[in-house]
C-alpha positions as CSV (number, residue, x, y, z in Angstrom):
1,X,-112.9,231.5,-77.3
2,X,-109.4,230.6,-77.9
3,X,-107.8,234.1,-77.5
4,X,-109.8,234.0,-73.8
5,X,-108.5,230.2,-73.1
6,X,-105.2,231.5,-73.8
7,X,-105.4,234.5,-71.6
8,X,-106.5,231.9,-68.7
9,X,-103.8,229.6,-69.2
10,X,-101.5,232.8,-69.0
11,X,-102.9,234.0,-65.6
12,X,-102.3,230.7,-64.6
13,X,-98.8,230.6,-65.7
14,X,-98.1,233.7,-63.7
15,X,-99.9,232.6,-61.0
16,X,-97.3,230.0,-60.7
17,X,-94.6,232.1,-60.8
18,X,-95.7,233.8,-58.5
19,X,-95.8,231.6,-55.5
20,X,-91.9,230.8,-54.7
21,X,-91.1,227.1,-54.5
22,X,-89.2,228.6,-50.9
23,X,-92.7,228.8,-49.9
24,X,-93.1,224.5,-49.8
25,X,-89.8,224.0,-48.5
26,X,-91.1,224.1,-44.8
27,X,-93.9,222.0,-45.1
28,X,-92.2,219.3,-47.4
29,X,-89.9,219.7,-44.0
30,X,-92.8,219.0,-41.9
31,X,-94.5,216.5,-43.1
32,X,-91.4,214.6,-44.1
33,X,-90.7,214.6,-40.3
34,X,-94.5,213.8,-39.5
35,X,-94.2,210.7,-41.6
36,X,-91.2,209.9,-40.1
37,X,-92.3,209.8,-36.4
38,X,-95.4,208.1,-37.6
39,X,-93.8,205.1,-39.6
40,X,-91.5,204.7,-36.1
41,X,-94.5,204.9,-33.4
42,X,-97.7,205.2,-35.1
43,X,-99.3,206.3,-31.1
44,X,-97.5,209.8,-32.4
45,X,-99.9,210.9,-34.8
46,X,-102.9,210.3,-32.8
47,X,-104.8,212.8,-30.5
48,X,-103.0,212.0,-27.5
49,X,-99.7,211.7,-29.1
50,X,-99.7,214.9,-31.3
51,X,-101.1,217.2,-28.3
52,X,-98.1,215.7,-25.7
53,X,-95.7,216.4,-28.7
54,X,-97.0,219.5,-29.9
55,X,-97.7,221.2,-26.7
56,X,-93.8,221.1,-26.2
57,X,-93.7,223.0,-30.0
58,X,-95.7,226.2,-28.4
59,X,-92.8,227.6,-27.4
60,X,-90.4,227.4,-30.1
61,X,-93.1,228.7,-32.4
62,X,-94.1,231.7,-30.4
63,X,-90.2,232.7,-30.4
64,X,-90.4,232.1,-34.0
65,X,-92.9,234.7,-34.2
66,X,-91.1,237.2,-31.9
67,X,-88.0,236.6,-34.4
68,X,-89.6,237.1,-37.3
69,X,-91.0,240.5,-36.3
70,X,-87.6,241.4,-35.1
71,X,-86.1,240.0,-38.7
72,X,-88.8,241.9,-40.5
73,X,-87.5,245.1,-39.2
74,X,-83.8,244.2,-40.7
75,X,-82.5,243.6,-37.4
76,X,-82.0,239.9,-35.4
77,X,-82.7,240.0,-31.5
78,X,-79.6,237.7,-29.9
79,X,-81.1,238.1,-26.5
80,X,-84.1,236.5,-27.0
81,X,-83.7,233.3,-25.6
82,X,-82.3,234.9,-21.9
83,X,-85.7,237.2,-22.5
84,X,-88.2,234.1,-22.5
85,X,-86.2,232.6,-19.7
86,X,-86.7,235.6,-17.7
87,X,-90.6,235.5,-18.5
88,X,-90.7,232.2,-17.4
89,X,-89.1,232.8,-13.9
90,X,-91.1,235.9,-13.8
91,X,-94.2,233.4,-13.8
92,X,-93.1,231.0,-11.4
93,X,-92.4,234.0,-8.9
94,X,-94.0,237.0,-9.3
95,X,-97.2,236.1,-11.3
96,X,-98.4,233.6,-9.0
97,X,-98.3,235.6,-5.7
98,X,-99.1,238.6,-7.1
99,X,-100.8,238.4,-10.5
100,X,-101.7,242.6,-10.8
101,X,-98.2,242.9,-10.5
102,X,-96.8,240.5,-12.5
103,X,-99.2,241.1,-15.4
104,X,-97.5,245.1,-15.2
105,X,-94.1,243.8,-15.2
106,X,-95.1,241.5,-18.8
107,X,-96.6,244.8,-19.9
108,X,-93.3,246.7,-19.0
109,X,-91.2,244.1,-21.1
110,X,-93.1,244.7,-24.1
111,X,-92.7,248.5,-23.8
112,X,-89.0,247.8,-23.1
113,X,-89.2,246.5,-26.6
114,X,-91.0,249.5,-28.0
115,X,-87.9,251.2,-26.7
116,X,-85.1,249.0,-27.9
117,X,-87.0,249.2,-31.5
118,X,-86.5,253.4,-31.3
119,X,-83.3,253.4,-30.2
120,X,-82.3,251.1,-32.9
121,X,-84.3,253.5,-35.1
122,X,-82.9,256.7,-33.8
123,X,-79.5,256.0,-32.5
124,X,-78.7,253.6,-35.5
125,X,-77.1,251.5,-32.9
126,X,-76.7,247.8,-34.5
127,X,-79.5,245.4,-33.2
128,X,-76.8,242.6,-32.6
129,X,-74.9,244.4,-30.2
130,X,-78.1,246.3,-28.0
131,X,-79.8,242.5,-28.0
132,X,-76.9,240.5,-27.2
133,X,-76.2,243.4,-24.2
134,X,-79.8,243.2,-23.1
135,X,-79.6,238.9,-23.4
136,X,-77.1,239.6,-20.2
137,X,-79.6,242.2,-18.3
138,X,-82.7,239.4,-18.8
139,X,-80.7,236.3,-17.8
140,X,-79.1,238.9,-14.8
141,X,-82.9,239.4,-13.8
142,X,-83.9,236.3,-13.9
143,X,-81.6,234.8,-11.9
144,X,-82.0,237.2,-8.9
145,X,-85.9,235.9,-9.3
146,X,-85.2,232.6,-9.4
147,X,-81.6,231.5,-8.3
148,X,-82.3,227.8,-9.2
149,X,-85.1,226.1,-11.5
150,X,-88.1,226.0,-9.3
151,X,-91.7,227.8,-8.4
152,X,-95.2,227.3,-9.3
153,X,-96.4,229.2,-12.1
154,X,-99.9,229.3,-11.9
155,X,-102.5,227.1,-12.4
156,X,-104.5,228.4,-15.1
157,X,-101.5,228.6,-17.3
158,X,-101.1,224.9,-17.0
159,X,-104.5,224.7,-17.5
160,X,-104.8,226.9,-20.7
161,X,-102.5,224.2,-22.4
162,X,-104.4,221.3,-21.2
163,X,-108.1,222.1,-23.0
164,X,-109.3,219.3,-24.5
165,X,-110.7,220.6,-27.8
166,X,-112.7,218.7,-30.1
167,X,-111.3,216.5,-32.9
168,X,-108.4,218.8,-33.6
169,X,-105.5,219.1,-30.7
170,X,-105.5,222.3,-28.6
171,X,-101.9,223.0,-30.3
172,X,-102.5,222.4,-33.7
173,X,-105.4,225.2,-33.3
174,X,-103.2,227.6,-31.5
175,X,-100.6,227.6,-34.3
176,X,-102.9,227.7,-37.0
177,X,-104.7,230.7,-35.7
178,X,-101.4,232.3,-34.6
179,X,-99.9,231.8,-38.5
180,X,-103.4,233.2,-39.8
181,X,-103.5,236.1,-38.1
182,X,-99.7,236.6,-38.2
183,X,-99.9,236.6,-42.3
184,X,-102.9,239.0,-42.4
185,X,-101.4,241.2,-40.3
186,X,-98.1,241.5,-41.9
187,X,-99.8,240.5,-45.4
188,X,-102.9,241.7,-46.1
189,X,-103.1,244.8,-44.0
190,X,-102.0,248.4,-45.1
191,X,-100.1,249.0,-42.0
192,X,-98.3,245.6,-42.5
193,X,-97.1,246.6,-45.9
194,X,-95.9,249.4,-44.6
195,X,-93.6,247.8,-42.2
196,X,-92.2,245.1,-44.6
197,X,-91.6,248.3,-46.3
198,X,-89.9,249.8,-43.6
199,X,-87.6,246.3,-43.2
200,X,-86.8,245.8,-47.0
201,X,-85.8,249.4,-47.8
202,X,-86.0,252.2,-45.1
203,X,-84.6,255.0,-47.5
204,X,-87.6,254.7,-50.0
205,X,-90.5,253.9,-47.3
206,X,-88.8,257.5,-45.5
207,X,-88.9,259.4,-49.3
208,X,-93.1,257.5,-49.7
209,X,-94.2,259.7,-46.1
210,X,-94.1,256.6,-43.9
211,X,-92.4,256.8,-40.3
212,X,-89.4,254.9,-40.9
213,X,-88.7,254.9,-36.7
214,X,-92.9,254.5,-35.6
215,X,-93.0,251.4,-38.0
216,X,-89.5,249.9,-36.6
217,X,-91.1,250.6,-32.9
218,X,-94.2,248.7,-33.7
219,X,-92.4,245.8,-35.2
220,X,-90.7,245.6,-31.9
221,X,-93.5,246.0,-30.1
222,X,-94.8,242.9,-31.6
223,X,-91.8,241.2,-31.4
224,X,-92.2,241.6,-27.6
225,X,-95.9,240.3,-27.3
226,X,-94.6,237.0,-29.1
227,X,-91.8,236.3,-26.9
228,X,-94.0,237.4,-23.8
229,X,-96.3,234.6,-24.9
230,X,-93.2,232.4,-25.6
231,X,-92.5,232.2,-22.4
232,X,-95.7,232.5,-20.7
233,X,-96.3,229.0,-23.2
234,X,-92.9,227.7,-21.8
235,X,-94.3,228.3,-17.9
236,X,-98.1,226.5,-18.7
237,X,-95.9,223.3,-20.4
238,X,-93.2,223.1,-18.1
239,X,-95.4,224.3,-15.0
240,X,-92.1,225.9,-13.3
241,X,-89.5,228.3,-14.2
242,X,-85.9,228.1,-14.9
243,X,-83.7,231.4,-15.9
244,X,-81.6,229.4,-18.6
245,X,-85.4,227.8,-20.1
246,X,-85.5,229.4,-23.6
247,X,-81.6,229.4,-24.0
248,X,-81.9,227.0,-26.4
249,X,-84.6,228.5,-28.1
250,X,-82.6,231.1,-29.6
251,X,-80.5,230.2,-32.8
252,X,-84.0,227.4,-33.3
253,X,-86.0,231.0,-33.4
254,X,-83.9,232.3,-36.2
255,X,-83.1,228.8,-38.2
256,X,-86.9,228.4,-38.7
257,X,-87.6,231.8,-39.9
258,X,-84.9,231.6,-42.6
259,X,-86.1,227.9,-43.2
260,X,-90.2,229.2,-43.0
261,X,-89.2,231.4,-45.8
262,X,-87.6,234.7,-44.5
263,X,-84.9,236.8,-45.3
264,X,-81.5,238.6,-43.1
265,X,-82.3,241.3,-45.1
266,X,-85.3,242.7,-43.8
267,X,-89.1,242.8,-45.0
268,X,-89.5,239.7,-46.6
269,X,-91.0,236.9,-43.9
270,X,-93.5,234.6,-44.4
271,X,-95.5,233.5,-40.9
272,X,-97.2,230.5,-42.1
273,X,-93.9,229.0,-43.1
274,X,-92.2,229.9,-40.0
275,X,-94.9,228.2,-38.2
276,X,-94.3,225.1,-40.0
277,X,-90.6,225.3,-40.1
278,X,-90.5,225.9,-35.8
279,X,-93.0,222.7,-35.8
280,X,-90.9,220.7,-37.8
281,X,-87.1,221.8,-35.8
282,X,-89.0,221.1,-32.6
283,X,-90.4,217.3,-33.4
284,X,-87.1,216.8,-35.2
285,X,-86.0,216.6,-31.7
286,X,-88.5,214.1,-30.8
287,X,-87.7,211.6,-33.8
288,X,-84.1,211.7,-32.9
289,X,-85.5,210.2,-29.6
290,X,-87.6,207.7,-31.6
291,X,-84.2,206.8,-33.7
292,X,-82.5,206.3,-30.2
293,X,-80.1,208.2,-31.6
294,X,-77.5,209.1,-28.4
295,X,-77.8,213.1,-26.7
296,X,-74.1,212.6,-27.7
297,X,-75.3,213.1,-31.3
298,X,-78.1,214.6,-31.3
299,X,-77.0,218.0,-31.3
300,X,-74.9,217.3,-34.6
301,X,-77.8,215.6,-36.1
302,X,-80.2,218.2,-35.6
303,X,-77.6,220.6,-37.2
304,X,-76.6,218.1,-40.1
305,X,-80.7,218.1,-41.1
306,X,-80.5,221.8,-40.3
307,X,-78.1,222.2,-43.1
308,X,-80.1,220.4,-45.7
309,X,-83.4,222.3,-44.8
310,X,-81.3,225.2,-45.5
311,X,-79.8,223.7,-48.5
312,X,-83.0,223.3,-50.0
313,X,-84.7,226.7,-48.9
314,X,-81.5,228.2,-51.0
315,X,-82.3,225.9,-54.1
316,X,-85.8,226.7,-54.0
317,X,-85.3,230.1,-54.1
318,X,-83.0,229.8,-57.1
319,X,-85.7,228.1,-58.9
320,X,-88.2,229.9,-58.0
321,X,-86.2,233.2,-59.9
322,X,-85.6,230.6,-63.0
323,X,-89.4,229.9,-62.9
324,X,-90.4,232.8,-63.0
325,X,-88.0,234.3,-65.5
326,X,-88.9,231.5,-68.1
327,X,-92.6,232.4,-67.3
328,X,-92.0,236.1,-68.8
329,X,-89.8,234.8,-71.5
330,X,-92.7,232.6,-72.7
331,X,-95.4,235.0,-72.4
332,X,-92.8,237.5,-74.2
333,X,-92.3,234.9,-77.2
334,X,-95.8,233.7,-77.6
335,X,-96.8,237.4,-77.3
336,X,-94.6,238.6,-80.0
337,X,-96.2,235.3,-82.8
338,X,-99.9,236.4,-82.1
């Protein structure tokens, strides 16, 4: 009885150790900014006020999602901000008129992906310097669409982001069932092992029999269905299109997957973290509003808070390496008196 009670408090122990503190960082971020807004104006935390502010979110978190693919690969896509402006005028002025059309052309960009992720993968050209090229060829695009902010993007976009769900905001469902099915597919699946594999160590995943460049192209690939829906999220909420609309989008897309729980480094990303790291950069926003903090500020603000989110996601991580090293020594010690 005692020798099983101990082995249960030792799973236990290791069970411990094995979830990173990093992991709570983003939601300690998130709800610290929740209780924030909701201490300022209560009317913020209820239905109406969480669907008005969250809807706004949808974009920033679908970009988070197209970053952390990218980032799971090993690589950091520069030009996706220009990319989800160019969806957005692509909305407003080709998917409206001509929907058969413009639903080939959203196609098309995903597959231009495909091929940015195997010419990374076969060329070994630098993912900075082919994204940051290609940011200038989508804002170039865009622009010749749409000249100046404008259009009609159409209605059942607008429409889409308007459902009035039951008890739970429309946005707070779309992100949770985005963040599930982003961690089981990246998770819990064979194929997403494989391309965290691929990310975190391309040399061994090559020597193991998997494709290094088919896993790098798929990555892509879904790195170009999230900012496709990025901006398609951007053209139901703002219900026009502007070229420049997910420029600022871009270094927010990168902060909250580092902050969520990721890594430069390739194949370690966590989607449920990233999710609630992008919530929490985008209402930031709003409770600087709440503060009446001046646009003169804000921007500095927002990068001073940055810091310390990022502060504490580097702490966490260096405790979560203690924890789990005084975990073994423990077990070690208390294995060696039995």
């Amino acid at each position: 009885m005692l020798a099983h009670r101990r082995e249960t408090l030792a799973a236990a122990r290791r069970r411990a150790a094995q979830v990173p503190v990093k992991a709570i960082v983003p939601f300690v971020f998130l709800g610290a900014v929740v209780a924030a807004m909701g201490a300022i104006e209560p009317y913020a935390l209820t239905y109406s006020g969480l669907t008005l502010l969250l809807v706004g979110a949808l974009p920033l978190v679908f970009g988070t999602m197209s970053q952390l693919f990218t980032m799971a690969a090993g690589d950091i896509d520069l030009g996706l901000g220009a990319f989800i402006g160019l969806i957005n005028a692509l909305s407003a002025v080709v998917l409206r008129s001509h929907p058969f059309y413009g639903g080939l052309l959203l196609v098309a960009s995903i597959g231009v992906y495909v091929l940015m992720g195997l010419f990374i993968g076969v060329r070994h050209v630098p993912s900075l310097v082919l994204t940051f090229g290609l940011g200038s060829v989508w804002l170039g695009i865009a622009l010749i669409l749409l000249p100046t902010p404008g259009g009609i993007v159409p209605p059942a976009l607008v429409t889409a982001l308007n459902e009035q769900t039951p008890l739970v905001p429309e946005p707070i469902l779309i992100c949770v069932v985005l963040a599930v099915l982003c961690y089981w597919f990246l998770m819990r699946t064979r194929l997403g092992v494989q391309l965290r594999a691929v990310g975190a160590n391309p040399e061994a995943a090559d020597r193991a029999g998997i494709s290094v460049i088919g896993r790098r192209a798929i990555l892509f690939a879904g790195s170009g269905l999230m900012g496709v829906m990025a901006g398609l999220v951007l053209s139901g909420e703002s219900g026009s299109g502007d070229p420049n609309g997910g420029s600022s989008l871009l270094l927010l897309t990168i902060a909250a997957v580092i902050v969520g729980g990721g890594e430069f480094t390739g194949g370690e990303v966590d989607p449920i973290g990233a999710v609630a790291a992008a919530l929490a950069l985008s209402l930031l926003t709003s409770l600087l509003d709440f503060l009446n903090i001046s646009a003169n500020y804000e921007i500095g603000t927002e990068g001073l808070v940055l810091l310390v989110a990022v502060a504490l996601r580097i702490t966490s991580k260096w405790l979560s390496g203690g924890l789990a090293r005084t975990t073994q020594t423990a077990e070690g010690i208390r294995g060696a008196t039995q």
